[in-house]
TIRO-2110 file (N, C-alpha, C; in Angstrom, 1 decimal):
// TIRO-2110
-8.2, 69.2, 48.7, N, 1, A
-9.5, 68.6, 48.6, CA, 1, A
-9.8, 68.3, 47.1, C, 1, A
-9.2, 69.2, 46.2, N, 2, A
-10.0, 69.3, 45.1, CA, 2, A
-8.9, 67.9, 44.2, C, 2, A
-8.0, 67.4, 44.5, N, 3, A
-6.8, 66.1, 44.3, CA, 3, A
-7.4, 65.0, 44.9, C, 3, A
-8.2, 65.0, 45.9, N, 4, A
-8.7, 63.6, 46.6, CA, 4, A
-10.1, 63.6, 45.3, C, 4, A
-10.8, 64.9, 45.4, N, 5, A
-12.1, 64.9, 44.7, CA, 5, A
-12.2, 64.1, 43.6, C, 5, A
-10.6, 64.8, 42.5, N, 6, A
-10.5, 64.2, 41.1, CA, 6, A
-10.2, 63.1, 41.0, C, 6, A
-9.0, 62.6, 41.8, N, 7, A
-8.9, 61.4, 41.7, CA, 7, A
-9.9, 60.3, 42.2, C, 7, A
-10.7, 60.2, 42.8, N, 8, A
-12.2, 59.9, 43.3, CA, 8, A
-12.8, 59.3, 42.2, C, 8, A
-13.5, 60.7, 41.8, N, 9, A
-14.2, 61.0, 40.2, CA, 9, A
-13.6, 60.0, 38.9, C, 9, A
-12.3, 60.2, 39.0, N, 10, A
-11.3, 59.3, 37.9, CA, 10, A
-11.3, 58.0, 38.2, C, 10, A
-10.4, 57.5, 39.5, N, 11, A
-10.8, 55.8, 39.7, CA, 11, A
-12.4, 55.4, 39.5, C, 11, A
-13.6, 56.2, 40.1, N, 12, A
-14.8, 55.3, 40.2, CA, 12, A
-15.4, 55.9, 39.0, C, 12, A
-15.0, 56.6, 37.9, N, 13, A
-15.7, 56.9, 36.3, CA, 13, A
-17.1, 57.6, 36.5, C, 13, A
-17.1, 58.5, 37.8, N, 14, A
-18.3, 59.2, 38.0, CA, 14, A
-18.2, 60.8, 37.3, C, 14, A
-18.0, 60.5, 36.0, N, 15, A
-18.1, 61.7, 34.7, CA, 15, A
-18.4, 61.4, 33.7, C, 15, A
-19.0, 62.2, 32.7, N, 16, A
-18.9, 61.9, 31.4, CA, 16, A
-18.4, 63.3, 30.4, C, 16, A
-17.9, 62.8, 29.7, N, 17, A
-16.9, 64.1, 28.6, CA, 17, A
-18.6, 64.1, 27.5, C, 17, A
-18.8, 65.6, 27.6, N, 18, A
-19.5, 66.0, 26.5, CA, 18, A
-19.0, 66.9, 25.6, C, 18, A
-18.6, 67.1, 24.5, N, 19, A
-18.2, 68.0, 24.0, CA, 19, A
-16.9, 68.7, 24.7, C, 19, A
-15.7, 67.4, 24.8, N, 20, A
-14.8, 67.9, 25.4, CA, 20, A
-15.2, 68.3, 26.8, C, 20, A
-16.2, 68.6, 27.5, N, 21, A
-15.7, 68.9, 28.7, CA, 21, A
-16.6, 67.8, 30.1, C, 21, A
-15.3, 68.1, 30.7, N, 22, A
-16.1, 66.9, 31.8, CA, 22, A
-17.1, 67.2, 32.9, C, 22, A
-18.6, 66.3, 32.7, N, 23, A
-19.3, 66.8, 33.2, CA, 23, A
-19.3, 65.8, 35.1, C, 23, A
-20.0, 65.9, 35.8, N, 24, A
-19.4, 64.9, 37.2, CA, 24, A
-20.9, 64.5, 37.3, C, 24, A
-21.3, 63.1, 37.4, N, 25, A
-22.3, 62.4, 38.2, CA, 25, A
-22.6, 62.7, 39.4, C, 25, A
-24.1, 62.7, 39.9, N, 26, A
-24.7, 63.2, 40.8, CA, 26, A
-23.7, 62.0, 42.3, C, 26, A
-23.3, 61.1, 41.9, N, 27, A
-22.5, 60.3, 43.2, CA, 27, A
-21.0, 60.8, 43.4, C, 27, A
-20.4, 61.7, 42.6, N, 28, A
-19.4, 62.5, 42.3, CA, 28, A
-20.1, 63.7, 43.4, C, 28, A
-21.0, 64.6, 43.3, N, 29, A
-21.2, 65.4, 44.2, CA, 29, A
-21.1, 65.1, 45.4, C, 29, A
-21.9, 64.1, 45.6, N, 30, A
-22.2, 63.3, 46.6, CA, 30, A
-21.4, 63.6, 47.8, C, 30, A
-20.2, 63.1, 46.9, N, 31, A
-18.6, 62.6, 47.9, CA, 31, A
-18.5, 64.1, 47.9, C, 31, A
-18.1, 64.8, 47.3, N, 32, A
-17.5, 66.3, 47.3, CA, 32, A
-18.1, 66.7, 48.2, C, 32, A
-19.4, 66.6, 48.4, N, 33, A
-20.5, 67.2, 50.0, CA, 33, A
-20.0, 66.6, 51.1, C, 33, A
-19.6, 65.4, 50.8, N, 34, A
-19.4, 63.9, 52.1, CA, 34, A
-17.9, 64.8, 52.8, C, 34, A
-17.0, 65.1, 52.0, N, 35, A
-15.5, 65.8, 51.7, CA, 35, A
-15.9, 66.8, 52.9, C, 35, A
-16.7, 68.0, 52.5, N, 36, A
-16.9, 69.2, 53.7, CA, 36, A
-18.1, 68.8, 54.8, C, 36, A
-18.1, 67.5, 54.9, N, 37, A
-19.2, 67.2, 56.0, CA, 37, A
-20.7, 67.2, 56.1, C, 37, A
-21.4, 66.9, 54.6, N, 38, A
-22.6, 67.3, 54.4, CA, 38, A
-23.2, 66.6, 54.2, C, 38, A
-24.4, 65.9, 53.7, N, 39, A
-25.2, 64.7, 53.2, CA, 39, A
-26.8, 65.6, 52.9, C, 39, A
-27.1, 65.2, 51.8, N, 40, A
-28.2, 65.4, 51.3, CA, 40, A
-29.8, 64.7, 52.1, C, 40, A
-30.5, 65.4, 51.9, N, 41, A
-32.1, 64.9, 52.4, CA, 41, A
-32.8, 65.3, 51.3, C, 41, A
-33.9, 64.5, 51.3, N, 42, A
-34.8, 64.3, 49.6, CA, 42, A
-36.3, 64.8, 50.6, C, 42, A
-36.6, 65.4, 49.9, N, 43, A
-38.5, 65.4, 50.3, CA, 43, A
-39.0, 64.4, 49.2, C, 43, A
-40.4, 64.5, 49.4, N, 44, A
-41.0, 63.2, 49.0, CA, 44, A
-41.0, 64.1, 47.0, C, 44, A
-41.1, 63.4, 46.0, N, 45, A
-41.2, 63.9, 45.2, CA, 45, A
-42.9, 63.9, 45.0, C, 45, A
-42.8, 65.4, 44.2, N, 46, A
-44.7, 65.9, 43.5, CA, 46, A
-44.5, 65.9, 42.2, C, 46, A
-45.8, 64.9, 42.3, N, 47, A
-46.1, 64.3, 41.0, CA, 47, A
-47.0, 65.9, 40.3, C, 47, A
-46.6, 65.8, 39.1, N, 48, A
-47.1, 67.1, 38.6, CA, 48, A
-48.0, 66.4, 36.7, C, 48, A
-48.0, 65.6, 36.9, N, 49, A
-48.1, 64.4, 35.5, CA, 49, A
-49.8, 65.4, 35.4, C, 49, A
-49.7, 65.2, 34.1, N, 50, A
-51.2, 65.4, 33.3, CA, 50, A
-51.4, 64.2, 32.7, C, 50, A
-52.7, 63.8, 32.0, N, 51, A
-52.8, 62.7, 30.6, CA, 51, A
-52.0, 62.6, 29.9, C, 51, A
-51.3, 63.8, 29.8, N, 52, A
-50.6, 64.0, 28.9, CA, 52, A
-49.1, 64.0, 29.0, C, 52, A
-48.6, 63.7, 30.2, N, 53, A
-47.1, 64.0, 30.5, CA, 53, A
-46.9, 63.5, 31.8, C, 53, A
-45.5, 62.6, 31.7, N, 54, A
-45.5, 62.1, 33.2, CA, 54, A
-44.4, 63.3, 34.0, C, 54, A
-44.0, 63.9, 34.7, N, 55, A
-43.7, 65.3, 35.2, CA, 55, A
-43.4, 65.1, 36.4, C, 55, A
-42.4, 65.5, 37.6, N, 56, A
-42.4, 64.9, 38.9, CA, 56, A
-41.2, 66.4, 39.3, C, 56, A
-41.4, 66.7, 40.6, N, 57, A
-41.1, 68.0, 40.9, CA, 57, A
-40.4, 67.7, 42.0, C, 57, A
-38.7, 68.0, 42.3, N, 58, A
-38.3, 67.6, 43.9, CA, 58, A
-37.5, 68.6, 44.7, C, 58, A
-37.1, 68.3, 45.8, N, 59, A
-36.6, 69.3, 47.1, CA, 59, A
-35.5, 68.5, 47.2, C, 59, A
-34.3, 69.0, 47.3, N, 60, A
-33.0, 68.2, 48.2, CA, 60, A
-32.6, 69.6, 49.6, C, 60, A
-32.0, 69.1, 49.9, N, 61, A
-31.5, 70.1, 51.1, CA, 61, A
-30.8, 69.5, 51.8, C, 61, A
-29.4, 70.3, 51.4, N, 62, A
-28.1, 70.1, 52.5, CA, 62, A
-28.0, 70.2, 54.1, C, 62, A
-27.8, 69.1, 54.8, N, 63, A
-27.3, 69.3, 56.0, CA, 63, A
-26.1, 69.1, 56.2, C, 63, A
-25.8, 69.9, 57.1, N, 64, A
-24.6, 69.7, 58.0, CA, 64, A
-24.2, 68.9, 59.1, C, 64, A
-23.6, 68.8, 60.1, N, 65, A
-23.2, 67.4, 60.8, CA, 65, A
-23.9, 67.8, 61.9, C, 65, A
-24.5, 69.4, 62.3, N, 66, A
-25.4, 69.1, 63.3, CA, 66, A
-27.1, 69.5, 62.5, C, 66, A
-27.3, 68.4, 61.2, N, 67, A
-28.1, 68.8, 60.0, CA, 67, A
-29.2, 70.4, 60.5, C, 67, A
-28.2, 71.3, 60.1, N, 68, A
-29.0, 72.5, 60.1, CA, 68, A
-28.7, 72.8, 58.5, C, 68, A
-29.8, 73.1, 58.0, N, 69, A
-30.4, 73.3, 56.1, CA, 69, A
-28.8, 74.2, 55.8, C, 69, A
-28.3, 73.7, 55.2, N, 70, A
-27.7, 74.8, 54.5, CA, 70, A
-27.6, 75.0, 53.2, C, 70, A
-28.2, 74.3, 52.1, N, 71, A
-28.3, 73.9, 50.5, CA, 71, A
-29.4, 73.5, 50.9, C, 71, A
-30.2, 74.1, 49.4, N, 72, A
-31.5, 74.0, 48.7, CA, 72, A
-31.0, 73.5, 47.1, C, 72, A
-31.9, 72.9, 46.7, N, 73, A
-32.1, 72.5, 45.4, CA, 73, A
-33.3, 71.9, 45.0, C, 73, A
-33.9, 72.4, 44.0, N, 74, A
-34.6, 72.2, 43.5, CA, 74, A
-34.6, 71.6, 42.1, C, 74, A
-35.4, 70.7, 41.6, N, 75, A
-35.6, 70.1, 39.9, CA, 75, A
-36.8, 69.1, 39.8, C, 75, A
-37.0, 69.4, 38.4, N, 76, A
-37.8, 69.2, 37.9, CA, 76, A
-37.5, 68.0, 36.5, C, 76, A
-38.4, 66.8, 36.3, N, 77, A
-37.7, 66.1, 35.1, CA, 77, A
-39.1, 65.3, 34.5, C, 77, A
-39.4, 65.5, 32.9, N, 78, A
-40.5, 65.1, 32.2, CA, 78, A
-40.1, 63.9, 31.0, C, 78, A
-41.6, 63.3, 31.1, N, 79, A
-41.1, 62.3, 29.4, CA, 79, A
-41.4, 63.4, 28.6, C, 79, A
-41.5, 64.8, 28.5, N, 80, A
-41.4, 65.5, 27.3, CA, 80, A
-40.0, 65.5, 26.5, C, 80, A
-38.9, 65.9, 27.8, N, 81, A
-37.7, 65.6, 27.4, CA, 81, A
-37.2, 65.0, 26.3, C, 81, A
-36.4, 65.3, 25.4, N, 82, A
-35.6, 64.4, 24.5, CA, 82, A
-35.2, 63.5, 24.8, C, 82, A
-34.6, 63.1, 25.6, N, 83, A
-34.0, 61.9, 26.1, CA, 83, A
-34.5, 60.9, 27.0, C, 83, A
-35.7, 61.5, 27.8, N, 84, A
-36.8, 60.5, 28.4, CA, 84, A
-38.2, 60.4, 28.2, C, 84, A
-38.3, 60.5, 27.1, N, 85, A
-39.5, 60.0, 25.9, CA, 85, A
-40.2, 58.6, 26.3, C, 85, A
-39.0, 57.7, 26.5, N, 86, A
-39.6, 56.5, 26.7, CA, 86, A
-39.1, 55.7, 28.0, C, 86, A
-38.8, 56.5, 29.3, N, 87, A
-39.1, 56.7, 30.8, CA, 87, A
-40.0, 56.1, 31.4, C, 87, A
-40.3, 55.2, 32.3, N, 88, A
-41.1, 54.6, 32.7, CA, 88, A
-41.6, 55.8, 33.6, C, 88, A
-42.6, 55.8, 34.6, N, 89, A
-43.0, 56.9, 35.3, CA, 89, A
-42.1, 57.0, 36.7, C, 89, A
-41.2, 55.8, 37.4, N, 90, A
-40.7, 55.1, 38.3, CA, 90, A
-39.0, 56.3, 37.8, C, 90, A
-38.9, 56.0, 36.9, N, 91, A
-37.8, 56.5, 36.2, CA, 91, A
-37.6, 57.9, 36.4, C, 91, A
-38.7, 58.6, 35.8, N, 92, A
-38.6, 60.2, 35.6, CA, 92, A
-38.8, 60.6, 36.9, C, 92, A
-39.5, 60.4, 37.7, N, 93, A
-39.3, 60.3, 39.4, CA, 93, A
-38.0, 60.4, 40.1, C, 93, A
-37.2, 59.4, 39.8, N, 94, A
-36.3, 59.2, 40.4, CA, 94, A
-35.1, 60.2, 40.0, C, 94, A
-35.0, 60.5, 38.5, N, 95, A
-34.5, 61.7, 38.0, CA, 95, A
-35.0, 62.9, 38.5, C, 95, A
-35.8, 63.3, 38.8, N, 96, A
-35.8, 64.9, 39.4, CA, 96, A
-35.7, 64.4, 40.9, C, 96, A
-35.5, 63.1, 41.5, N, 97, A
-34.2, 63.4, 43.0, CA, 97, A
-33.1, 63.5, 42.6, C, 97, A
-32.6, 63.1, 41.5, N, 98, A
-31.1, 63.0, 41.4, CA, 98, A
-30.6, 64.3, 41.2, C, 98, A
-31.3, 64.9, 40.1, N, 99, A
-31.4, 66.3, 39.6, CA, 99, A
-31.0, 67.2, 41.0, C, 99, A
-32.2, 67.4, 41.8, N, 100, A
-32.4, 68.2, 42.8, CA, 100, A
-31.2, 67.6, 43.9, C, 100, A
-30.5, 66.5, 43.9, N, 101, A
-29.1, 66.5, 44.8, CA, 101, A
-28.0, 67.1, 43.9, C, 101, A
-27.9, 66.8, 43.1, N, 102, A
-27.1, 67.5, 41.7, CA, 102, A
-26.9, 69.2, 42.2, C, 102, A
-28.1, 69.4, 41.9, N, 103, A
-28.5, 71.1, 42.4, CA, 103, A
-28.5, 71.8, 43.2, C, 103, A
-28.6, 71.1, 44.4, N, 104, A
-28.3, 71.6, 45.8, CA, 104, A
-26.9, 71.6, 46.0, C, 104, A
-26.0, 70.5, 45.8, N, 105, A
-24.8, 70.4, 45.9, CA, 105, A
-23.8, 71.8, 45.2, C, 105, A
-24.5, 71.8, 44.2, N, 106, A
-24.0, 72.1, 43.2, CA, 106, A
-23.7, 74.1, 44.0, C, 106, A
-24.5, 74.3, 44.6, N, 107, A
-24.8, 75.8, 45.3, CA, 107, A
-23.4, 75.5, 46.2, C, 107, A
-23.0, 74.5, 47.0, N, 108, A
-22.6, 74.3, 48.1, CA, 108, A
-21.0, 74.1, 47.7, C, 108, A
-21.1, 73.3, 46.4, N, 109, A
-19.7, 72.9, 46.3, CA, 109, A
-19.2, 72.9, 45.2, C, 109, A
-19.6, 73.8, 44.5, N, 110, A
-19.3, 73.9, 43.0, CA, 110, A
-17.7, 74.5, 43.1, C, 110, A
-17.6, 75.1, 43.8, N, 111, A
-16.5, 76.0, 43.5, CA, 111, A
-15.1, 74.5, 43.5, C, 111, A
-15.4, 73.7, 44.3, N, 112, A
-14.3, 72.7, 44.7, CA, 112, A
-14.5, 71.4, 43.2, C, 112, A
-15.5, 71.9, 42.8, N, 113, A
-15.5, 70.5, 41.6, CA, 113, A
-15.1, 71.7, 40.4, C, 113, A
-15.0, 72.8, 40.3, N, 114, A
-14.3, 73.6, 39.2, CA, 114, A
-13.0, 73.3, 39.2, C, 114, A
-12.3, 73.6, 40.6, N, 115, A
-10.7, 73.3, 41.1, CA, 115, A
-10.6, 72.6, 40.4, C, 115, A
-11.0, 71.1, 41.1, N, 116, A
-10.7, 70.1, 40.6, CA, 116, A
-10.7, 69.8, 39.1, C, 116, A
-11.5, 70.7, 38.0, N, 117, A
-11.2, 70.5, 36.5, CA, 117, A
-12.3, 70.0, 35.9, C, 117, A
-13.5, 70.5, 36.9, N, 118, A
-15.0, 69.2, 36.1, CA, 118, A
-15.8, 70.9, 36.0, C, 118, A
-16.8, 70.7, 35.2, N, 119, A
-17.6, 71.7, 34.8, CA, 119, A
-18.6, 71.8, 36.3, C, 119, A
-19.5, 72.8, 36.6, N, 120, A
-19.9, 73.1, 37.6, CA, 120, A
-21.8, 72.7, 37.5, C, 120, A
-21.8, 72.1, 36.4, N, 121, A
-23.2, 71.8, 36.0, CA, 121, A
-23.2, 70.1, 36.0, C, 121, A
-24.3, 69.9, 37.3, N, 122, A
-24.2, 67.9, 37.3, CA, 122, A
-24.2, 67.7, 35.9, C, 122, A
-24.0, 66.5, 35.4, N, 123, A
-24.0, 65.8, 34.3, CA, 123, A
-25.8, 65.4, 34.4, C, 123, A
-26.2, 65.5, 35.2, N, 124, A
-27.5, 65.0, 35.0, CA, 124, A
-28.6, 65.8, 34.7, C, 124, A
-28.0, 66.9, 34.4, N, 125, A
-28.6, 68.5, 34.2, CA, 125, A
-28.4, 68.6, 32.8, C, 125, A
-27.2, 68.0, 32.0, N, 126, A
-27.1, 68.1, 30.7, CA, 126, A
-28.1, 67.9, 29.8, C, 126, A
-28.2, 68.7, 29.1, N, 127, A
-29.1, 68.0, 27.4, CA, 127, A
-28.3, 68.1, 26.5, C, 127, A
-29.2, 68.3, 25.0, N, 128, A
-28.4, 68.7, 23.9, CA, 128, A
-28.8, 70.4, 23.7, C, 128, A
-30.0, 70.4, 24.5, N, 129, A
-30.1, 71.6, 24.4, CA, 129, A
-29.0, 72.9, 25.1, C, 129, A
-28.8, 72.4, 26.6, N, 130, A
-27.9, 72.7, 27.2, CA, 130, A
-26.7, 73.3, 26.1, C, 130, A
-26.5, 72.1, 25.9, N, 131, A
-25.1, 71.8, 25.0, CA, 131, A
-24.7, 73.1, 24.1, C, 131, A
-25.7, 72.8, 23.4, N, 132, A
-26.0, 73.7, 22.1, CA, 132, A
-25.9, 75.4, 22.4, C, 132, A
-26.6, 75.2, 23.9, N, 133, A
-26.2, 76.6, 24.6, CA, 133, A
-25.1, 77.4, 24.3, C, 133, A
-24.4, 76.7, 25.4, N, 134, A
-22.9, 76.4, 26.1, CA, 134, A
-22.4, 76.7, 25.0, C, 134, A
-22.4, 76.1, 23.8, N, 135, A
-21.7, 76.4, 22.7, CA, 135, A
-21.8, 77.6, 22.0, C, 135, A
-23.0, 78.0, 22.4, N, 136, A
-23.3, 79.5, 21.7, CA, 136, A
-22.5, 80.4, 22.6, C, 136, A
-22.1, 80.3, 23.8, N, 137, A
-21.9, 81.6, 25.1, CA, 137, A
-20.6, 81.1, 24.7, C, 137, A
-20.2, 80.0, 24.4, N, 138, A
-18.6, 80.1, 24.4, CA, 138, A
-18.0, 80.3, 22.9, C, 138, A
-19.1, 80.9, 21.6, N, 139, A
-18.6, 81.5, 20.5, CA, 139, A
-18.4, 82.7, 20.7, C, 139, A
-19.4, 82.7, 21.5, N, 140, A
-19.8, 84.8, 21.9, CA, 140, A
-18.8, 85.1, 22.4, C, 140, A
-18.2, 84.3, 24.0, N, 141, A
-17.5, 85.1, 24.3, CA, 141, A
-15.8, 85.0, 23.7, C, 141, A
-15.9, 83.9, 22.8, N, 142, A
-14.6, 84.1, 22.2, CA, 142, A
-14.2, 85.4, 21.3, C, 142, A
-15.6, 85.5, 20.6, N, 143, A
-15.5, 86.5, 19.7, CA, 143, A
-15.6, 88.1, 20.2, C, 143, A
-15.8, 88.1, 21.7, N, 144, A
-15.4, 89.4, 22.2, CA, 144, A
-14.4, 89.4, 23.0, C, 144, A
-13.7, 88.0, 22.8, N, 145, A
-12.2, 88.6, 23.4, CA, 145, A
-11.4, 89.0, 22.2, C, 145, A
-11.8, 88.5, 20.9, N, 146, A
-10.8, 88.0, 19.9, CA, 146, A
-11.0, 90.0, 19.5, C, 146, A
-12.6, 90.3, 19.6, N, 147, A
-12.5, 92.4, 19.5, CA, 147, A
-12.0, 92.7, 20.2, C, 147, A
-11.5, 92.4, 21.7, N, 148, A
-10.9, 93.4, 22.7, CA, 148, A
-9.7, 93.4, 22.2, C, 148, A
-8.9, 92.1, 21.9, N, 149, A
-7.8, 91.6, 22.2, CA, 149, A
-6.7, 92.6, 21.2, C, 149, A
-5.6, 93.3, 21.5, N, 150, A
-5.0, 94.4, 21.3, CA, 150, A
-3.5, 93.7, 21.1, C, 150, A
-3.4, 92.5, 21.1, N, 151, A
-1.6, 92.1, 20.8, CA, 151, A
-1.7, 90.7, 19.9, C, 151, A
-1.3, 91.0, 18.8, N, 152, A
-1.0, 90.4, 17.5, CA, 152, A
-0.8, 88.9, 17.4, C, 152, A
0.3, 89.0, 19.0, N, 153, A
0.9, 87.5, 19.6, CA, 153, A
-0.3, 86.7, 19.9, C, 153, A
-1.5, 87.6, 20.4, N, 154, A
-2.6, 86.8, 20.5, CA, 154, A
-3.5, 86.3, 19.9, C, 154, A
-4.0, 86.9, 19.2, N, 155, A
-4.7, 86.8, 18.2, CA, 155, A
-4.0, 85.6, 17.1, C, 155, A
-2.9, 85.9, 17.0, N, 156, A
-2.5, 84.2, 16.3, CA, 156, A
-2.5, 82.9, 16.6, C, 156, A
-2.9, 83.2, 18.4, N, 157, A
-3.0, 81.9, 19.2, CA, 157, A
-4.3, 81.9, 19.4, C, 157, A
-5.0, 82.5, 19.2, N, 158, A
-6.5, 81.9, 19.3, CA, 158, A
-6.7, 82.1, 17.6, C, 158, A
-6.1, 81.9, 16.5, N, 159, A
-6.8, 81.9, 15.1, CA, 159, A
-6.0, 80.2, 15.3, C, 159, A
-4.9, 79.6, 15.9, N, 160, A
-4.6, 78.4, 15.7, CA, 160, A
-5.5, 78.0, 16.4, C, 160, A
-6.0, 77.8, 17.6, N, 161, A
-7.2, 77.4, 18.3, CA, 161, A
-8.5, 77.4, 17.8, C, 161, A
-8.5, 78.6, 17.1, N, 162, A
-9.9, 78.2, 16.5, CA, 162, A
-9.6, 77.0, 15.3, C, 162, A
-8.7, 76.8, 14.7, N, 163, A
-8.5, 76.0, 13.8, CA, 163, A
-9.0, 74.3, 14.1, C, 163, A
-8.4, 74.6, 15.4, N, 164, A
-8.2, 73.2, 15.9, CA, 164, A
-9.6, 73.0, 17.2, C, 164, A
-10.3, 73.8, 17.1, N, 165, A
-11.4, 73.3, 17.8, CA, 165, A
-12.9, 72.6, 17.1, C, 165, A
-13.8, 72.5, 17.8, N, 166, A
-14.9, 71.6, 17.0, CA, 166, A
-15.7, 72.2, 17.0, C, 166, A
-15.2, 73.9, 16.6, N, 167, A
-16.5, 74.9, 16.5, CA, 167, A
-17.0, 74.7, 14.5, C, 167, A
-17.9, 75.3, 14.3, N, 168, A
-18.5, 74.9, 12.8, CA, 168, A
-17.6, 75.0, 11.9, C, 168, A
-17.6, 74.9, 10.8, N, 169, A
-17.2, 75.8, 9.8, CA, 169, A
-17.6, 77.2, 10.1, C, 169, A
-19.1, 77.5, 10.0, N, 170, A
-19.2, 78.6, 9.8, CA, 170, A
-18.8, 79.5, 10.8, C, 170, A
-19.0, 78.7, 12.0, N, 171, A
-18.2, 79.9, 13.3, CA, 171, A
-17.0, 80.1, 13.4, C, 171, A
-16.0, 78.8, 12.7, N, 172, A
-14.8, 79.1, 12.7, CA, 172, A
-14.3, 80.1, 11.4, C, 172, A
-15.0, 80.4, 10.3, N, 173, A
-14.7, 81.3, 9.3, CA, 173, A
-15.1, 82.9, 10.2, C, 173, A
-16.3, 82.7, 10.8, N, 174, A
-16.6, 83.9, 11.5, CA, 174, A
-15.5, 84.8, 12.6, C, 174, A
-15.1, 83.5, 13.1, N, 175, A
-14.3, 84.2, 14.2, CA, 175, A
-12.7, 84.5, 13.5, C, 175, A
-12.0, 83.7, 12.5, N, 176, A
-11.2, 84.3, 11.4, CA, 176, A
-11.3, 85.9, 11.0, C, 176, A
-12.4, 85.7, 10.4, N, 177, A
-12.5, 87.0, 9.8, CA, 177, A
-12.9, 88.3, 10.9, C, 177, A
-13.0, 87.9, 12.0, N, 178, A
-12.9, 89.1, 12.9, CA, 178, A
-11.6, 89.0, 13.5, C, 178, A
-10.7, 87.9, 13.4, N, 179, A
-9.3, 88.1, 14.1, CA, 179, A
-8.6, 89.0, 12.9, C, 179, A
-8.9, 89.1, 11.4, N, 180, A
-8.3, 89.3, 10.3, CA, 180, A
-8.8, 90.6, 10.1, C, 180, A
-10.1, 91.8, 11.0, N, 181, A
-10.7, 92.8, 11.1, CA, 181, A
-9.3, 93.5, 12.7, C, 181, A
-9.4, 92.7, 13.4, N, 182, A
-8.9, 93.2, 14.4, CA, 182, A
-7.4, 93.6, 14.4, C, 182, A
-6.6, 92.6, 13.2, N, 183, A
-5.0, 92.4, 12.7, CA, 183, A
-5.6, 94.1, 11.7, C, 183, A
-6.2, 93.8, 11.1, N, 184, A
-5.9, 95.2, 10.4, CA, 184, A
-6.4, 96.8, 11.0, C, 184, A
-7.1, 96.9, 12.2, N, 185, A
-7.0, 97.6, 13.5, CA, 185, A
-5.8, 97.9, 13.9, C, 185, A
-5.2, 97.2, 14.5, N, 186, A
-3.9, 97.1, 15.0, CA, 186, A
-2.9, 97.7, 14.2, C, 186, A
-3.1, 97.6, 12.7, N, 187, A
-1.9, 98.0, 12.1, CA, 187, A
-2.3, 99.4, 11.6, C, 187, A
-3.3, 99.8, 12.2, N, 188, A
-3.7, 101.1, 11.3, CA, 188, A
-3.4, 102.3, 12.0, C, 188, A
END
């Protein structure tokens, strides 16, 4: 399943690579739900807008082929947003349905869009903030494997990896000098 999924995703370009990793379009879940027999239902979207902010609140919920609920999702999508600032109100609406099938799916079938090689977070879920996250949890936890990590052979293979990834300067001097704390552990 997870070879029909990718190749799917690949012919019809329903991904986008952020920061190296591939994230899948909400029509990409879609199919992956269609795959184990399921199809999404949308409740009406709530408008949650002030004067001040257009704001829209939604429900998706997975059925099955005799549609008994089995996925919930929930989302939410604003012109506060970085990236939909200048959203018509038609727009931001229609993003927190997308969101909320994204999200529901995502409970249901994530495990089979991992297989397949795609990150388990819709693409439509992405920010920079996200991003920025993501990138913190995956310094962190590099740098507590690079302290656990107890064999020499390894530690050389993630100091070439860090070399060659698109982590900072500064993170990549950081995580050096704890592979170069850990080499002199080892030998002591």
């Amino acid at each position: 399943m997870a070879v029909v999924l990718k190749d799917y995703i690949v012919k019809n370009k329903l991904y986008a690579t952020i920061k190296d990793k591939n994230y899948v379009m909400v029509e990409g879940w879609q199919f992956a739900g269609a795959l184990v027999g399921t199809r999404a239902l949308l409740d009406e979207p709530i408008d949650l807008s002030t004067d001040k902010e257009i704001k829209y609140k939604c429900k998706a919920e997975i059925l099955d082929a005799n549609d008994k609920v089995i996925g919930r999702g929930y989302a939410i999508c604003s012109n506060r947003e970085d990236k939909k600032k200048t959203f018509d109100e038609y727009a931001i609406m229609s993003m927190a349905q997308t969101r909320a099938i994204g999200k529901a799916y995502r409970s249901l079938v994530g495990w089979i869009m991992k297989l397949a090689g795609y990150e388990t977070t819709p693409q439509e879920e992405i920010t920079a903030k996200y991003v920025e996250t993501q990138f913190k949890i995956d310094f962190e936890k590099t740098k507590a494997m690079i302290e656990n990590c107890q064999n020499p052979d390894t530690l050389q293979k993630y100091e070439e990896q860090i070399e060659n990834s698109k982590l900072t300067d500064e993170q990549k001097e950081e995580l050096i000098n704890t592979i170069m704390l850990q080499y002199e552990q080892l030998h002591s």
